[in-house]
C-alpha positions in Angstrom: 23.3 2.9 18.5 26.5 3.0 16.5 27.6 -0.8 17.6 23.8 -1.7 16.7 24.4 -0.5 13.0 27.7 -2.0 13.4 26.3 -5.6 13.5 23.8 -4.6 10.8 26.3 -4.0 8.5 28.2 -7.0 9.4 25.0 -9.2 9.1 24.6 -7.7 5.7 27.9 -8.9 4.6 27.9 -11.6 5.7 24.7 -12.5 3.6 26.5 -11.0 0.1 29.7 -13.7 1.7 27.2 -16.1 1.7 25.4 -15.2 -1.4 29.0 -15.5 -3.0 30.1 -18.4 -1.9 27.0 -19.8 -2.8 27.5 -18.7 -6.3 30.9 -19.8 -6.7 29.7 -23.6 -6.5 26.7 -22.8 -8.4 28.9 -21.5 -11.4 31.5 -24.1 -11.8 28.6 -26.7 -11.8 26.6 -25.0 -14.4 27.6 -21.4 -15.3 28.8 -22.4 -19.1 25.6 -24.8 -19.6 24.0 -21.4 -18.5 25.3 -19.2 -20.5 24.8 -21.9 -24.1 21.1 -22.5 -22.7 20.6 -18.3 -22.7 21.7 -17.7 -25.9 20.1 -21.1 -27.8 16.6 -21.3 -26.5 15.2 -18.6 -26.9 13.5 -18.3 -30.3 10.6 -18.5 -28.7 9.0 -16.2 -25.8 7.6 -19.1 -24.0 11.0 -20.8 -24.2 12.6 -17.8 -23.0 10.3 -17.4 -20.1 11.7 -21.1 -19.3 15.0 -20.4 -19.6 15.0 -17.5 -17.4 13.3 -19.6 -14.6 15.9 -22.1 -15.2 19.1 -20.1 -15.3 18.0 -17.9 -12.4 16.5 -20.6 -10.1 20.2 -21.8 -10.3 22.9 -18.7 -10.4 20.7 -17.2 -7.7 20.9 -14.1 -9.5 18.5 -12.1 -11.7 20.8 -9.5 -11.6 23.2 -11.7 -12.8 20.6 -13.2 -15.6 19.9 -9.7 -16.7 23.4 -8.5 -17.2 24.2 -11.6 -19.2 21.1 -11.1 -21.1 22.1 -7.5 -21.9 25.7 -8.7 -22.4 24.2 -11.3 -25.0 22.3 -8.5 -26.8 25.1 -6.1 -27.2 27.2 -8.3 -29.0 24.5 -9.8 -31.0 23.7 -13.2 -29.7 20.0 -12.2 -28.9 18.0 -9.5 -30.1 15.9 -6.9 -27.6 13.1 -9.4 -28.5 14.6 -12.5 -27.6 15.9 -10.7 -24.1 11.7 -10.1 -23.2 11.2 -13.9 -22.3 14.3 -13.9 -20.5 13.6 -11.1 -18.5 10.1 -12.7 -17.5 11.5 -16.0 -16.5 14.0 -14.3 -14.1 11.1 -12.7 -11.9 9.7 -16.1 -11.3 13.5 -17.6 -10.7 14.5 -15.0 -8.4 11.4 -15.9 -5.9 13.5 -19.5 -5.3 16.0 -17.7 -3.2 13.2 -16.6 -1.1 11.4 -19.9 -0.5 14.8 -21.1 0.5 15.5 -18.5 3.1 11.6 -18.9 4.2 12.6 -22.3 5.4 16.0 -21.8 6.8 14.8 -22.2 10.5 14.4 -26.3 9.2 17.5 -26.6 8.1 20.6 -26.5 11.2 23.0 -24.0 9.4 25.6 -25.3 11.7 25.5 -28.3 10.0 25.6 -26.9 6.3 28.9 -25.1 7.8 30.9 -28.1 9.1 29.9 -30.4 5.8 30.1 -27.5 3.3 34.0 -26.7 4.3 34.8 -30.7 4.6 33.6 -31.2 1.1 35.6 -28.0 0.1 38.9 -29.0 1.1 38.2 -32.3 -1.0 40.5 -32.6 -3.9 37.5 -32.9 -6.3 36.3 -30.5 -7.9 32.3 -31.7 -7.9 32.7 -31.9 -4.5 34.4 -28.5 -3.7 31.1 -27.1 -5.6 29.2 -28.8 -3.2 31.1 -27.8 -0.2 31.0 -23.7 -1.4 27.1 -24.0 -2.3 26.2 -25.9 1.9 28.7 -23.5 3.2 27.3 -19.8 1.7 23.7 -21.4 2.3 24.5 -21.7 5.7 26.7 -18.3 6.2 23.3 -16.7 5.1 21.5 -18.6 7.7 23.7 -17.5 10.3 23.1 -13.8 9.2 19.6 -13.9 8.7 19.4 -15.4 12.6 22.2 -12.4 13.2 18.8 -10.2 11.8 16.6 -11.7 14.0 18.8 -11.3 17.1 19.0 -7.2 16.1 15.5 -7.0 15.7 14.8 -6.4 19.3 17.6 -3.4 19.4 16.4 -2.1 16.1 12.8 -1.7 17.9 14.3 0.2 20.9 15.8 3.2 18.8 12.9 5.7 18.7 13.2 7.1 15.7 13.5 3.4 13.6 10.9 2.4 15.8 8.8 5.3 14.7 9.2 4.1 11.0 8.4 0.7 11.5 4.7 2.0 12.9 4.3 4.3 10.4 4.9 1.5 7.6 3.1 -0.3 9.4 -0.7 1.8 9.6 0.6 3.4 5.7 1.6 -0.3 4.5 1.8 1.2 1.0 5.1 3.1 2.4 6.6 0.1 2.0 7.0 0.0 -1.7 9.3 2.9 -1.5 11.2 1.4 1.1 12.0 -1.7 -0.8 13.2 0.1 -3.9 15.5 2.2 -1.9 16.9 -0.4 0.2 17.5 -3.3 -2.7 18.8 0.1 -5.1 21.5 0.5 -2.4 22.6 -2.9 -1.5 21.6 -4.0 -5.1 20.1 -7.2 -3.7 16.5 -7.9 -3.6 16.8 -11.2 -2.2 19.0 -9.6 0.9 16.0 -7.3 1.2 13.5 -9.9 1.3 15.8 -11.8 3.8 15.9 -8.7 6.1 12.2 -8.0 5.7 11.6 -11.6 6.5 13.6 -11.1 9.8 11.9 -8.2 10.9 8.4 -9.8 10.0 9.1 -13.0 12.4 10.1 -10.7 14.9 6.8 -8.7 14.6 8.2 -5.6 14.0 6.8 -5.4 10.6 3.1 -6.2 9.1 3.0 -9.1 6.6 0.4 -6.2 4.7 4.0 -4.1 4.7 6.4 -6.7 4.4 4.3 -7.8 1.2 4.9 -3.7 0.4 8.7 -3.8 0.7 9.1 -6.9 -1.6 7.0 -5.2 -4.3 9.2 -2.5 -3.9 12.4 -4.5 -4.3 11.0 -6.1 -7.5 11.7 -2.2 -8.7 14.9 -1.2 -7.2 16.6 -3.8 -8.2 16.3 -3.1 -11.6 19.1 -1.0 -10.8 21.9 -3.1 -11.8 20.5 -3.9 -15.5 20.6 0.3 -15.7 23.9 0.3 -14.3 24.9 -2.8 -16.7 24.1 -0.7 -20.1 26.3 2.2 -19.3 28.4 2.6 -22.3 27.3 -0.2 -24.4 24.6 0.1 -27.9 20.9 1.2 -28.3 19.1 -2.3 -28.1 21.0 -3.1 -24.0 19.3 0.2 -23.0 15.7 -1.4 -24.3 16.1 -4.6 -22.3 17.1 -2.5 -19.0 14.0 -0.3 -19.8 11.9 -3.0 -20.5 13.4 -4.7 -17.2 12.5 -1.3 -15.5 9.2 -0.9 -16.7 8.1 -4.2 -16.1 8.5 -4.1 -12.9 7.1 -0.6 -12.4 3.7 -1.6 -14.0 3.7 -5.2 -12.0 3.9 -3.0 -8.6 1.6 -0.6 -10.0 -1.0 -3.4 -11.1 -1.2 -5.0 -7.8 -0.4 -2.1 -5.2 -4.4 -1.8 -4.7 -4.6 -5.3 -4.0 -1.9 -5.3 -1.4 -4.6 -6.5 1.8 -6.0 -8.8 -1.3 -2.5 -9.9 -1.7 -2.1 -10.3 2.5 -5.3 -12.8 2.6 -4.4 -14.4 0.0 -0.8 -15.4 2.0 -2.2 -16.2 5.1 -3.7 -18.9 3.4 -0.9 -20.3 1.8 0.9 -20.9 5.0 0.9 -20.6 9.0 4.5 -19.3 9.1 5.0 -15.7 8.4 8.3 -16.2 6.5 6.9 -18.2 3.9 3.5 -16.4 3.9 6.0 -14.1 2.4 7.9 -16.2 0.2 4.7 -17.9 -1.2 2.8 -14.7 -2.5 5.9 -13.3 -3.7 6.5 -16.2 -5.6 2.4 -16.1 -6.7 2.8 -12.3 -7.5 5.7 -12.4 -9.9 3.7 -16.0 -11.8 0.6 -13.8 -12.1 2.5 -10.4 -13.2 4.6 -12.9 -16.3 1.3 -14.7 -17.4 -0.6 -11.4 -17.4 2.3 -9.8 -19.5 2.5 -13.0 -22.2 -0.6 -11.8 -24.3 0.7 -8.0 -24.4 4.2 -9.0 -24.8 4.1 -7.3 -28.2 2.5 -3.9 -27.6 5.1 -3.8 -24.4 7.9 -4.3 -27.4 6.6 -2.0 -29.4 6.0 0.8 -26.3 9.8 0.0 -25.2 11.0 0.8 -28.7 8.6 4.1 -28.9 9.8 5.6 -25.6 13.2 4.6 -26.0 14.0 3.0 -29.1 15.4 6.7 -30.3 
């Protein structure tokens, strides 16, 4: 068993490696633009909502989104109101990390690998960007197959084997495994990239696998908490409004989860972008059924915790 959860741990490394070298590319080409988009657009919610799509689609990062956000608001470059659009936008932006990783058995990581470092070691900086965003894209390849090849072991320990049937017949169960697991690793996408493993190995339901992304959606939430420790009033009402968000999006759709599973089986045949795709359709639905409320939820954030 230990040399089992040794490889699991390894695996998951090397997915935050590739999630980092990934990002390192992904920064130098646009980080600035980023950060000059966040804090200008966003006089307006629907602009906001954009933004967030935008600047999350490509730093990869929601987390990362959020803490800027909250950064932005505690030295007064955006107020709590401004930060709601933002926030929105992020949930959808954060789902293109999954459709990526729902297609990575199409793209030969091997590949991404030998290019990525050629076009790092070019004295170019464009290209170096390049080279770091092919080469962490297909590090997290490799340890998403590494997943895949565990999944087999994983299913011959009794007792995990016992907790992936009872997810499994109590799909709901799920949730709470997805807010503990991306609260720990502080990484819903490496969640959803573990789930998806286990789920083209069979070892999980799509009914549960839809469970534990709902519930990553929540604990990853986590960093913006983490983010606001020391800093003014008006950071701890975008975390809180980040939190609560969340909470009510899972809460809204948790008795539509086999609604939620039929709906994905028609959006693809593959299991690992059944997954990506309703993910991606949950967080659109939760952001446009939040738009027309956006105000009440402002003035709720600021009632609970505006004191």
């Amino acid at each position: 068993m230990g040399h089992i959860l040794t490889l699991a741990c390894v695996f998951i490394m090397l997915f935050f490696l590739g999630m980092t070298i990934m990002r390192v590319g992904l920064y130098q080409l646009s980080y600035e633009k980023m950060k000059r988009l966040l804090a200008t657009f966003t006089k307006n919610p629907i602009l906001g909502i954009l933004m967030g799509i935008v600047t999350t689609s490509i730093l990869q990062s929601s987390s990362l989104v959020m803490v800027l956000t909250i950064g932005f608001v505690s030295v007064g470059l955006l107020t709590f109101k401004q930060s709601l659009g933002i926030m929105l936008g992020a949930n959808i932006g954060t789902t293109v990390t999954g459709e990526i990783l729902a297609f990575s058995h199409l793209i030969p990581e091997w590949y991404l690998l030998i290019f990525g470092f050629l076009c790092m070691i070019m004295p170019n900086q464009k290209w170096f960007s390049a080279g770091t965003i092919m080469f962490g894209l297909g590090t997290i390849f490799v340890a998403l197959q590494g997943f895949e090849s565990l999944a087999k072991s994983f299913s011959d320990l009794t007792y995990l084997e016992n907790g992936f049937i009872y997810t499994n017949e109590h799909p709901t169960f799920g949730v709470v495994i997805g807010i503990i697991v991306s609260a720990i690793i502080q990484s819903s996408s490496a969640t959803i990239g573990m789930t998806m493993s286990f789920l083209n190995q069979g070892m999980v339901s799509l009914t549960a696998s839809i469970a534990i992304v709902l519930g990553a959606n929540v604990g990853t939430c986590v960093t913006s908490l983490l983010a606001i420790i020391g800093l003014n009033k008006e950071t701890k009402l975008v975390a809180m409004a980040h939190a609560w968000f969340n909470i009510i999006g899972v809460l809204l759709f948790l008795p539509l989860l086999f609604l939620l599973t039929d709906t994905a089986t028609l959006l693809s045949v593959h299991v690992k972008e059944q997954l990506a795709h309703i993910s991606v359709l949950f967080n659109c639905v939760t952001v446009l059924l939040m738009i027309p409320f956006l105000t009440p939820f402002e003035k709720f954030i600021l009632k609970w915790h505006g004191k």
